[in-house]
N, C-alpha and C positions, 0 to 999 in steps of 0.2 A: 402220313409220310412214312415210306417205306425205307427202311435202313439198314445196307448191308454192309458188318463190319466184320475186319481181322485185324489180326496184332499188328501192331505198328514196327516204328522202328526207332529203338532208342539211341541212337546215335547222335542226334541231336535234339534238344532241350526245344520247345514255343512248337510253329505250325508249320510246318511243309505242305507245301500245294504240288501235286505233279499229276501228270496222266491221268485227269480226272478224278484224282483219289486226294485226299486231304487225311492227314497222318498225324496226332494231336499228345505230345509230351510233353509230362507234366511229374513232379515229385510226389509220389504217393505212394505209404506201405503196403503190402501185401494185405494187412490186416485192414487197413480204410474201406470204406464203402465211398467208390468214388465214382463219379460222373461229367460226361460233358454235355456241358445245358446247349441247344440253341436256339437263338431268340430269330425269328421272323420281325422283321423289321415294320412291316408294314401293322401287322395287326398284336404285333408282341405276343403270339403262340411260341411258346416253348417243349421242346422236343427233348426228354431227358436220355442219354445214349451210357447206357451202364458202359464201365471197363474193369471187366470181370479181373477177379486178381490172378488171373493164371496168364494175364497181359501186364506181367511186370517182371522187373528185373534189376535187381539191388534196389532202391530206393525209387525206383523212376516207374510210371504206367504208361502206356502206349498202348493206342488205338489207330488205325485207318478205316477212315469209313469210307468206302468205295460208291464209285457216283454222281459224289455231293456238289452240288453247285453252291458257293457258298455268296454267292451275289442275293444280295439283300437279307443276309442272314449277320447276326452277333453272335459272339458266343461269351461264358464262361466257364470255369470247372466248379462242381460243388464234392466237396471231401467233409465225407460225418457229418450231410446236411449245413454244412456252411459253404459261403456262396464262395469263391475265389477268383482274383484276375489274375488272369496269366503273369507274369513277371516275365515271363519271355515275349509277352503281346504287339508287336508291330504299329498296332494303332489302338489307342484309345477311343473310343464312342461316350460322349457325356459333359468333356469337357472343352466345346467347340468356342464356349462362349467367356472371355478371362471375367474372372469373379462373378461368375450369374450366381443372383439371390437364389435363383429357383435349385440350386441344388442342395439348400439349407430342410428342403421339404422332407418327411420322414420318410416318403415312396420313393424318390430320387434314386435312380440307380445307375452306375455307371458300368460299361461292359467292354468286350475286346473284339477288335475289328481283324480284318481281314489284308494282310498285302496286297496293292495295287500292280498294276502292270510294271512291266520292265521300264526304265528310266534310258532314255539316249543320252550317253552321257558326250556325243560327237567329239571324239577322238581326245578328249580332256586327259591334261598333264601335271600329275605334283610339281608343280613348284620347288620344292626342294631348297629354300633358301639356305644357306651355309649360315651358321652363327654370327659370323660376323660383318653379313650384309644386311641382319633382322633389327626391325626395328615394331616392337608388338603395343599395340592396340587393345586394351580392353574393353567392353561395352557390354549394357545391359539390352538384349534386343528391343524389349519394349520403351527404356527408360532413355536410349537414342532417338527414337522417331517419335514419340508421343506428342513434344511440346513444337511441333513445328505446321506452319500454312501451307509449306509446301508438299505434305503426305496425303496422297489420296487415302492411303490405308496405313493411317497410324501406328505402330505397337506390333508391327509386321514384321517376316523376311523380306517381302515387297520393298518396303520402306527402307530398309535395308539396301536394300539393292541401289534405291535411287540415291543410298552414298557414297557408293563407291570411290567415285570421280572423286566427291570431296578428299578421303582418306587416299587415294592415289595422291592427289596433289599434296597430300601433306605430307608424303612419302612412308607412307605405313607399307610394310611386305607380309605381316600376319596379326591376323583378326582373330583375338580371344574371347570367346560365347559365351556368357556366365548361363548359367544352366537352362538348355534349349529342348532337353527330351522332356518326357510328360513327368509333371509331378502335378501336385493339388496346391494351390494355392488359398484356396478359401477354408478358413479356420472354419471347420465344418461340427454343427451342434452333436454331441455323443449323448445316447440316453442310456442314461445308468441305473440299476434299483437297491433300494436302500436294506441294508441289509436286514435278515429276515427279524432279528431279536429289535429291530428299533419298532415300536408300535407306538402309535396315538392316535386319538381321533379328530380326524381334522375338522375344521370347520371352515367356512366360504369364506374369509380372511386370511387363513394362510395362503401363504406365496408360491408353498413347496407341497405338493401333493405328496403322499408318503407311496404312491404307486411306481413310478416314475420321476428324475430328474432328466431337464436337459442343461448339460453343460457344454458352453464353447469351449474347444481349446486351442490357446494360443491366438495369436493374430496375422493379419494378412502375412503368407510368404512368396514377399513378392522378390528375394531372390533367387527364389525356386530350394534352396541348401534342405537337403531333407529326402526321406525315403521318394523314390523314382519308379514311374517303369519305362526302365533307361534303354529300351531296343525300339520304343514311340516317340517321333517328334509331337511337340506342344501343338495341339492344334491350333489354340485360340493367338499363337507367334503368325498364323497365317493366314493372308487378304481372303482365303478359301480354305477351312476346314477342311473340308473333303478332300483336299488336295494340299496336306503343308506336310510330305513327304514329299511330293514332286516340288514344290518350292523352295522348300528347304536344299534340296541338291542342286536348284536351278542356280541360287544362293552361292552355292558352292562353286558350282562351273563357272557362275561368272569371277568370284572370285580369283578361281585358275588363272581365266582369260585374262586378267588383270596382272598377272604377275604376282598373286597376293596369295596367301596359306589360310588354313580357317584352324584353329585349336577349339576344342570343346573343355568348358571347364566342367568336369565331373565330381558332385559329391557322392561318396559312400558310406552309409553308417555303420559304425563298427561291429554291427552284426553278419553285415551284408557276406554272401559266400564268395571265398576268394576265387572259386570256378566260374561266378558268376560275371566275376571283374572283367576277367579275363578275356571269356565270352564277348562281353557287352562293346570292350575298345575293340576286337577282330570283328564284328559286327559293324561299328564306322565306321572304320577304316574300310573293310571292303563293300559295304554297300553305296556309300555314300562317300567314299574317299576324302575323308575327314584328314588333316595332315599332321594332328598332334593332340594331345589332354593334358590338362592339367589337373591332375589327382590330387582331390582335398579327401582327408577322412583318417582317422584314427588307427586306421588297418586297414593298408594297400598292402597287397603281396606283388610287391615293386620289383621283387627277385624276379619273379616268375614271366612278370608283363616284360623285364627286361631282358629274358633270353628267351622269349616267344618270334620265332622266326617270320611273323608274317606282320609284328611289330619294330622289324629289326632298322626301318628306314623312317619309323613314327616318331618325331617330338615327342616327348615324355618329358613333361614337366610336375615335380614333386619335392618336398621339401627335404629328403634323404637320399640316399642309396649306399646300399653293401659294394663297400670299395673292393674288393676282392672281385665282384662279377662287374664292376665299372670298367678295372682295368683290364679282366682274363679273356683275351683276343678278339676285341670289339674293332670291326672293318667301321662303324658308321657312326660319326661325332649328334648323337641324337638325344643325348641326355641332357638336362637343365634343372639345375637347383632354385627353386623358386619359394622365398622366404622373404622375411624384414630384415635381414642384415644389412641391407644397403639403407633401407630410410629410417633408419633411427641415429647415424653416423652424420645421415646427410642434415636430418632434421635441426641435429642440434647444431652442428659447424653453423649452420643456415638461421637459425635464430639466436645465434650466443645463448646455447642452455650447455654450458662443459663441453662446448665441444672437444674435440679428440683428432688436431687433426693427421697424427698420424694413422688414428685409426678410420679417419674417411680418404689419404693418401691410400692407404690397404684396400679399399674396399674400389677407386678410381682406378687403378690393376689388378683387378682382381678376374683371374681368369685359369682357368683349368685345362692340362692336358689330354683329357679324356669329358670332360663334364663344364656343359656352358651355365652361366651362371645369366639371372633373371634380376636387373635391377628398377627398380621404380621408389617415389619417393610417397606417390599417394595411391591409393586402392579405393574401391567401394567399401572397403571393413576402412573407414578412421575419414580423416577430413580432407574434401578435396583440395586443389593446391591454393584455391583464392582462400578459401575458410582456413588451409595455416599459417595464410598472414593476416588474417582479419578478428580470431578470436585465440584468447587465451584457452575459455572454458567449452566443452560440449553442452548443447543445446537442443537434447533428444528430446524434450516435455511431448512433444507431437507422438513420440511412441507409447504413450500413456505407461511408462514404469519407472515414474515419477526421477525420470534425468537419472536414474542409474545404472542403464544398460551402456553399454559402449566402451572405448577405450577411456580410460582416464588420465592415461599415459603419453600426451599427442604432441609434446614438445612443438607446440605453437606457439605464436605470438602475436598482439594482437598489433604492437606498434602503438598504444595509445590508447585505444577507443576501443571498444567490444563492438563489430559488426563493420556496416555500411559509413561512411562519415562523406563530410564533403572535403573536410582538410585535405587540402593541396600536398602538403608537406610529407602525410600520411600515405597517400593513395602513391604518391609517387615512390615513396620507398615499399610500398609492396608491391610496385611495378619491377623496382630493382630486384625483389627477390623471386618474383619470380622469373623472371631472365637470369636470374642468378641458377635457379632451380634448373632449369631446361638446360643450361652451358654444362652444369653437373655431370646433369644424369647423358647429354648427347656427347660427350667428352671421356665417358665414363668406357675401362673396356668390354663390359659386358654386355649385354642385351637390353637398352634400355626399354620399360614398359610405361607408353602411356593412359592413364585415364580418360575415359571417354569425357570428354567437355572442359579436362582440365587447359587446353590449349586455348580456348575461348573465355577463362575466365569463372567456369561455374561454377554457384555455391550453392549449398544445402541449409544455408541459411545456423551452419555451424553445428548442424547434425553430423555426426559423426559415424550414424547405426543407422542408416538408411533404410534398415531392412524390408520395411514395411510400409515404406511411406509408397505408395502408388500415384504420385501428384506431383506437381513443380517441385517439393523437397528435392524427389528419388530421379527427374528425370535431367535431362541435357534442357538449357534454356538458348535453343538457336538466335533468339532475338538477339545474343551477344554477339554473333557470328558479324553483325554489322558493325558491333561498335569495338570490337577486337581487331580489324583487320591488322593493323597496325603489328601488333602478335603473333598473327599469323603468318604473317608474311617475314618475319624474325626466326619463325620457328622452322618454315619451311626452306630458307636460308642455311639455316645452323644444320638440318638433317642432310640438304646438299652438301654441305664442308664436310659431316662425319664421313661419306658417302666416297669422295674425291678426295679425303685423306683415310685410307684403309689401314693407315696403322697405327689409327686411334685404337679404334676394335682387332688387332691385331689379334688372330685365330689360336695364336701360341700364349704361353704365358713370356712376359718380359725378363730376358736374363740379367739386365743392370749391365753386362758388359758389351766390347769390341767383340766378336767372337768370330766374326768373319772379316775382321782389321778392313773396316770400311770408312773409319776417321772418327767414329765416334761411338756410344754405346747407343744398345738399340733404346733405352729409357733410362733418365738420367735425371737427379735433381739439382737444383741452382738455388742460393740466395743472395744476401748480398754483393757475395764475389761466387763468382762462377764456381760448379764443378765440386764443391768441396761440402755441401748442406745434405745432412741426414736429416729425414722428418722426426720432429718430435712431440709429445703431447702437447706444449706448449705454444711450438711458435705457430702462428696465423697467418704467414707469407711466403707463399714459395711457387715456385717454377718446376714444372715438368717438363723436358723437353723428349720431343720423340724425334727419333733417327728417320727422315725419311726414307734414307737408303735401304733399310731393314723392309722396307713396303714389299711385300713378296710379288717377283716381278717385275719390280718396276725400282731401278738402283738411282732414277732423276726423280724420283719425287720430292716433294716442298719435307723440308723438316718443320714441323709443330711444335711453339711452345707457348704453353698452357701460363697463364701467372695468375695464381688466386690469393687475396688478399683479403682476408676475413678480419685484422682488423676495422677499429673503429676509428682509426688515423691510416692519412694519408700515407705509403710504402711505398721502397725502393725495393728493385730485385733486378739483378745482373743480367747481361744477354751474352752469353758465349760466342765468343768466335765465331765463325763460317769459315769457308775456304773462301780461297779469295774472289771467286766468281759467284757468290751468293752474299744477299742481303735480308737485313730482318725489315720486315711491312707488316703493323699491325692493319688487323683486321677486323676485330669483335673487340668492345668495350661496352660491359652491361651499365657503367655509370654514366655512359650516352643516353639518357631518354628518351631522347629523339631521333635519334639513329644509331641503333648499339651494333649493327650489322654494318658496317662502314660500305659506301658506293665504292669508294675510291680506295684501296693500300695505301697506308700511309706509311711513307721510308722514316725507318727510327736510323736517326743522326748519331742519338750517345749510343755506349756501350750498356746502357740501363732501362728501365724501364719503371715513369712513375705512378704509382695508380692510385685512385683516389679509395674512401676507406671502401668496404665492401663490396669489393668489385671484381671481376675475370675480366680477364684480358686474353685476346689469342693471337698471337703473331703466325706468321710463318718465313721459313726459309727458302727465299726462291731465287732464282739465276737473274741477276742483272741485265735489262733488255739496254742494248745499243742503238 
């Protein structure tokens, strides 16, 4: 094979294909002895292509090799005789197939593919949801479609795809990815050798050869959190290997089509280069017009991502940011604080563990002038929402580190009994909490976020650390989809009221007053007597009411009020005024079992409202029909 190269062009970092020339940049000193391998696919002949060091330039080597057809070709780089994968590589070769044994073998090698053709993306639109029309969805790709009859291709984007409709009808507007580029899942064996001063002579009974160890490390990482190479989608996410970059964006466009946003959840380990970050989200975004990340890792240069201009319209969601560049002349409300301050407030009101309930009133408005805030009560990291009413303790033994990985912190409750029970009395009061949980968190003014399978009910069987579990533990149990409807159909109720009353989620934060003298404040509390109750750590009964009028837009809308009663006794709590062409009609009552979504408004008579212990109630203020 004849091979004609020049210097490349360091401009950009991974492989450029153009005008028949393929152009290969890669970090390498001057002083390295470096090369780039290519593998012939068919008979695995490899081609070693020096890149002499007078093709470098600060830190970086570049080559173009002129020519090169690189259809049926792999490549890597080797630096100082060690092997290297691109970290800017596009595709992954090796790992098509999720957790194959066969790459536990000592020859197993894995290598870097090539870019496929142009993708149609037929005149595809951001979405662009405003904050305070989102409502986010998390899911594990695989650990959604695995456990169901109805996936031709299981643990898919495919699979994916065919649920759209479902999360359409639940009313989801952005789908959160837990991590979908290439990482290594299989705790892959390391051989190590013993150092030179240990000598003895073995004999056919030893276990440990003194030439060689192999050691495993670690166990399944089946949420993917861990070093990446974050510019390749997962293959083995796709009904077609060979093709889960064009899936993965098919993924996406339908998404679009839907009305729906796609966020990548991205981990970085705190070595990772912060040019690299950088990189890798302008890469999404414009290849695959990804609509947001949510950045996990120890060291995001979050400054940087946030005043990069071709990120200026991306969701960024992270658990900080430098208030100085939050607020220094930001045209586009695109930031999101994404942390446990809402579910450990929510947790405890929700299971009498001290709650606090002025500090979960704080967290029910909690809303920022420049930065939207992310709330949720359960994640993949702690226990889904059936598991924290159904156990006190975590129940990780399946992770083999003997029940002491996890949260130990889980402000659950079991009600009684640890796990599954038949008691009547039991099952029904973790029905109430969780219609309690959903009124919360869809009542709430930020962003609320739900867990994939938390709406049907699914548990982990009180595993808390999911991390690993590859099996009914880790995945969504659809079979509850049948005997949940009831829930869902409550749920997808409660997301149309947030929806038709917008100034729940109101875009601003709430000033507490009249400010535009429209008859009342725009967010106001009530207890026993109207008008006059400040929250306090103490008490467990109180009424929020929202100003309809304050609705931007829209000066006839219903005023909202909210009455939550966290005690353990039955409570009164006041209903203010209306003018006099308006009436209060409850509407939600979670200590309804049977129907906590009411068919029919029902006109409240007194001036009060009584509610039974533990319960939300939702009225609204609407105009009297003649």
């Amino acid at each position: 094979m004849k091979i004609n190269v020049k210097e490349g062009n360091y401009a950009k970092l991974g492989v450029q294909q153009q005008a028949g020339q393929v152009t290969f940049t890669f970090c390498g000193e001057k002083e390295d002895i470096c090369f780039v391998v290519l593998v012939r696919k068919s008979d695995m002949n490899r081609v070693r292509v020096e890149v002499p060091e007078s093709f470098c330039l600060g830190s970086l080597r570049s080559i173009t090799i002129v020519d090169l057809d690189v259809t049926g070709y792999v490549y890597y780089y080797e630096i100082n005789g060690i092997k290297q994968i691109d970290p800017c590589a596009q595709r992954i070769v090796g790992r098509e197939i999720w957790n194959d044994e066969s790459r536990k073998a000592k020859d197993y090698e894995v290598f870097c593919g090539f870019a496929k053709e142009d993708f149609d993306w037929k005149n595809d639109l951001a979405p662009e949801i405003p904050r305070d029309r989102m409502l986010l969805y998390k899911l594990h790709v695989r650990g959604f479609t695995m456990d169901s009859d109805k996936q031709k291709h299981p643990g898919t984007f495919q699979a994916l795809m065919n649920r759209i409709g479902y999360l359409e009808k639940l009313g989801i507007t952005t789908v959160e990815l837990m991590p979908v580029y290439e990482f290594e899942e299989m705790p892959i064996p390391v051989e190590t050798k013993l150092p030179e001063y240990v000598k003895w002579e073995s004999d056919e009974e030893d276990m440990i050869q003194p030439e060689t160890v192999q050691v495993q490390v670690g166990r399944l990482n089946y949420w993917g959190y861990g070093p990446g190479n974050y510019f390749a989608v997962k293959a083995s996410y796709a009904s077609n290997p060979e093709q889960a970059d064009r899936e993965y964006k098919t993924l996406i466009r339908r998404l679009h089509a839907h009305h729906m946003e796609c966020i990548m959840e991205m981990y970085f380990p705190e070595d990772t280069n912060h040019n690299l970050i950088v990189d890798v989200l302008r890469y999404w975004v414009r290849e695959y017009h990804v609509d947001g990340f949510h950045l996990l890792g120890e060291s995001i240069p979050v400054t940087a991502i946030v005043q990069d201009n071709l990120l200026s319209r991306t969701k960024i969601m992270c658990e900080k940011y430098d208030p100085g560049v939050v607020c220094d002349g930001r045209k586009y409300m695109n930031l999101y604080v994404y942390k446990d301050e809402y579910m450990y407030p929510a947790r405890k009101i929700l299971n009498h563990l001290n709650g606090n309930m002025k500090e979960f009133i704080d967290q029910q408005r909690k809303q920022g002038s420049r930065l939207g805030y992310v709330n949720y009560i359960t994640s993949n990291n702690g226990f889904t929402l059936a598991d924290l009413f159904m156990y006190n303790d975590r129940h990780n033994e399946e992770n083999g580190e003997n029940n002491l990985d996890g949260n130990a912190w889980n402000y659950s409750n079991n009600y009684g009994i640890e796990g599954p029970t038949r008691k009547r009395y039991i099952n029904s009061l973790r029905r109430l909490k969780w219609r309690n949980s959903m009124l919360m968190l869809m009542l709430a003014q930020g962003v609320p976020m739900l867990w994939a399978g938390d709406e049907i009910g699914n548990s982990q069987k009180g595993n808390n650390n999911a991390y690993c579990q590859d099996n009914a533990i880790g995945w969504v149990n659809w079979k509850n989809e049948k005997t949940h409807r009831k829930e869902l159909v409550f749920l997808q109720k409660l997301v149309r009221f947030r929806k038709e009353h917008p100034i729940i989620s109101n875009e601003m934060p709430f000033q507490f007053s009249d400010y535009h003298a429209l008859g009342c404040p725009d967010l106001s509390f009530h207890g026993e007597s109207a008008w006059i109750l400040e929250p306090t750590v103490g008490r467990m009964c109180i009424g929020m009411l929202y100003c309809g009028a304050y609705t931007k837009g829209d000066k006839e809308a219903e005023d909202v009020y909210v009455a939550y009663n966290f005690f353990s006794a039955v409570s009164s709590l006041a209903l203010p005024q209306l003018d006099k062409h308006k009436r209060w009609y409850l509407v939600m009552d979670s200590s309804n079992d049977s129907q906590p979504y009411l068919d029919e408004a029902v006109l409240m008579e007194n001036s009060s409202i009584t509610m039974m212990p533990q319960s939300i109630c939702v009225l609204v203020g609407r105009r009297v029909t003649e």
